[in-house]
C-alpha positions in Angstrom: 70.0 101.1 100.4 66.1 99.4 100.5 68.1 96.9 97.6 70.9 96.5 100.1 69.1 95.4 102.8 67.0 93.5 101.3 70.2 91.1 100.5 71.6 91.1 104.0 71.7 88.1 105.6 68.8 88.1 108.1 70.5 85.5 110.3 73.9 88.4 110.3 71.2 91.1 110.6 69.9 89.8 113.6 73.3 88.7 115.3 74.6 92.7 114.7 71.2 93.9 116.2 71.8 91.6 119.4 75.4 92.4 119.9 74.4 96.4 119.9 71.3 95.9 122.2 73.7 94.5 125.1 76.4 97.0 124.1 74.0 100.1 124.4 72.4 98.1 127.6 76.4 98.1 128.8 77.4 101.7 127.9 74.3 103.0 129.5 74.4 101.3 132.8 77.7 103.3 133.2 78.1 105.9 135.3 80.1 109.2 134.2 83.2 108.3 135.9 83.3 104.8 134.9 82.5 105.7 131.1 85.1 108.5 132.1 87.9 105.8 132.8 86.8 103.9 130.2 86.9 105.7 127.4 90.3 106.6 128.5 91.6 103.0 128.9 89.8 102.2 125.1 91.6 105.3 123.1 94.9 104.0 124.8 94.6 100.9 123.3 93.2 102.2 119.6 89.4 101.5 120.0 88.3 104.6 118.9 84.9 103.2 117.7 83.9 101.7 121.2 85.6 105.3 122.5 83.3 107.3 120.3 80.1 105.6 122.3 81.2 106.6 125.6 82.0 110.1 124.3 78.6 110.2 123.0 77.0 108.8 126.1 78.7 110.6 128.8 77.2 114.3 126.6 73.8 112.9 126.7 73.4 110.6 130.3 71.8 113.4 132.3 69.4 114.4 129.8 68.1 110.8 129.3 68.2 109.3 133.0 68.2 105.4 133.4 68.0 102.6 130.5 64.5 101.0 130.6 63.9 99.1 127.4 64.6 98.7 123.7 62.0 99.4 121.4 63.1 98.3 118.3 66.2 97.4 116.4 67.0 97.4 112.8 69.9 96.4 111.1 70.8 97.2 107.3 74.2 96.8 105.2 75.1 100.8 104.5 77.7 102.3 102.2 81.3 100.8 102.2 80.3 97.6 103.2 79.5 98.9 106.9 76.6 97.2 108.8 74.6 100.2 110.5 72.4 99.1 113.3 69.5 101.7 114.5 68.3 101.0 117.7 65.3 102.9 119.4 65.2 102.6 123.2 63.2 103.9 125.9 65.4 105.7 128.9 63.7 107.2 131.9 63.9 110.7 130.4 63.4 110.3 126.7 63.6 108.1 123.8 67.1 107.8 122.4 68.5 106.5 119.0 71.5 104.8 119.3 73.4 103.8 116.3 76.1 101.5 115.9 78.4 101.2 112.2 80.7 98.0 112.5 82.8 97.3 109.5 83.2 92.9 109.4 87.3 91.7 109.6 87.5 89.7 106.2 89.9 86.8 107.9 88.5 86.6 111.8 84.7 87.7 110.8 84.6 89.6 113.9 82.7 92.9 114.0 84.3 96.0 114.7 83.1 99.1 116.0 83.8 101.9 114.0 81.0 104.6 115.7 78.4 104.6 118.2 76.1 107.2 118.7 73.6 108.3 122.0 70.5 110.8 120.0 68.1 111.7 122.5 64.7 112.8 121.3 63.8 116.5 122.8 60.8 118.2 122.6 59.8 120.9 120.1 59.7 123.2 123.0 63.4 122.3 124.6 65.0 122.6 121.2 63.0 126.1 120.7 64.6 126.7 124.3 68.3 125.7 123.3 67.9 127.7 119.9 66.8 130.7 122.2 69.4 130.8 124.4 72.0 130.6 121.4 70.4 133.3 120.2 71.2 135.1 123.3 74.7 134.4 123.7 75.7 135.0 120.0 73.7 138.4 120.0 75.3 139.1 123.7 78.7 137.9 122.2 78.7 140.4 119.4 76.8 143.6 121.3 80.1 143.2 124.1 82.3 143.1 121.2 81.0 146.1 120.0 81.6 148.2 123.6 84.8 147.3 123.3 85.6 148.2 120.2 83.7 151.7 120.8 85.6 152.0 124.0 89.1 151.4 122.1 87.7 153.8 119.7 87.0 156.4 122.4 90.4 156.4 124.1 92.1 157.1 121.1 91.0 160.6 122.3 92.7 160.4 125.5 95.9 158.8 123.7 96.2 162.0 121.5 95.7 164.2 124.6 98.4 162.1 126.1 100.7 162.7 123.4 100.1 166.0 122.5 100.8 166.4 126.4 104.3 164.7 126.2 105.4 167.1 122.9 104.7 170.3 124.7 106.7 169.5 127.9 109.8 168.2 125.3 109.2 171.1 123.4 108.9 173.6 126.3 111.6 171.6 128.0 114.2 172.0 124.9 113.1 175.9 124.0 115.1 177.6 126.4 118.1 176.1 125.6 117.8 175.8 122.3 116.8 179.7 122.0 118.9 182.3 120.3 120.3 185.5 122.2 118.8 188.4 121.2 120.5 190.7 118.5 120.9 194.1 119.2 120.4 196.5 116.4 121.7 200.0 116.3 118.7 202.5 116.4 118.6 205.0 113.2 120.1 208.3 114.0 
């Protein structure tokens, strides 16, 4: 990739990394219903790229808070011919990484948007926090699975009561009828 940058037009390299600074500045001054109706309006006409960046943003604009500046920007020529801008910017909250593939049209030499992506930077001690709290839930998750299965295990007692209560009353019900007469036997003389 170092090779491949290297041989990127600087002049192309600096015209991607201006076209994703005022895109990113333009997503994120967006508020969650208007990238809401956005987003909507952009898959409905086949932009999934630009679609994917207000996906992306509307998961990650409470954690970050407002857009304040961008603190660098660096644009390099990635696999399949894809220009992949990395842009670090400073929000409010936290420093995000916002990254933006465009694949070039051949005939119009237009850039298109394939994916844009919000990463905001957390702390050692929020991502302990998140991995904590999956921890919880998965080992909640399976210790509730495992009362119900004991308590289906446990009423198979009460099912076999049940049962065994329904075959006495049939048979109880049916021996009467079903019951032969007596035989009467001569007693030895």
């Amino acid at each position: 990739n170092a090779a491949e940058a290297e041989t990127m037009d600087p002049q192309t390299a600096s015209y991607i990394s201006q076209i994703s600074e005022n895109l990113l500045q333009t997503i994120a001054e967006m508020d969650e219903a208007t990238a809401e109706e956005s987003e909507t309006g952009l898959l409905k006409q086949g932009e999934d790229g630009l679609a994917s960046g207000l996906t992306s943003w509307i998961g990650v604009m409470k954690d970050t808070g407002a857009f304040v500046s961008v603190l660098s920007s660096d644009t390099e020529l990635g696999e399949d011919d894809q220009y992949v801008c990395v842009i670090q910017a400073q929000f409010e909250k936290r420093n995000v990484e916002f990254k933006a593939f465009y694949t070039m049209d051949p005939q119009s030499q237009n850039l298109n948007p394939v994916s844009l992506t919000f990463s905001p930077e957390y702390t050692v001690g929020e991502n302990m926090a998140k991995a904590g709290m999956n921890t919880l839930l998965g080992m909640g998750t399976v210790f509730l699975v495992l009362i119900f299965i004991s308590l289906i295990i446990s009423s198979f007692k009460k099912v076999n009561e049940i049962e065994a209560n329904v075959k006495a009353k049939k048979a109880g019900a049916e021996a009467p009828a079903a019951a032969p007469a007596p035989v009467q036997t001569a007693a030895p003389a």
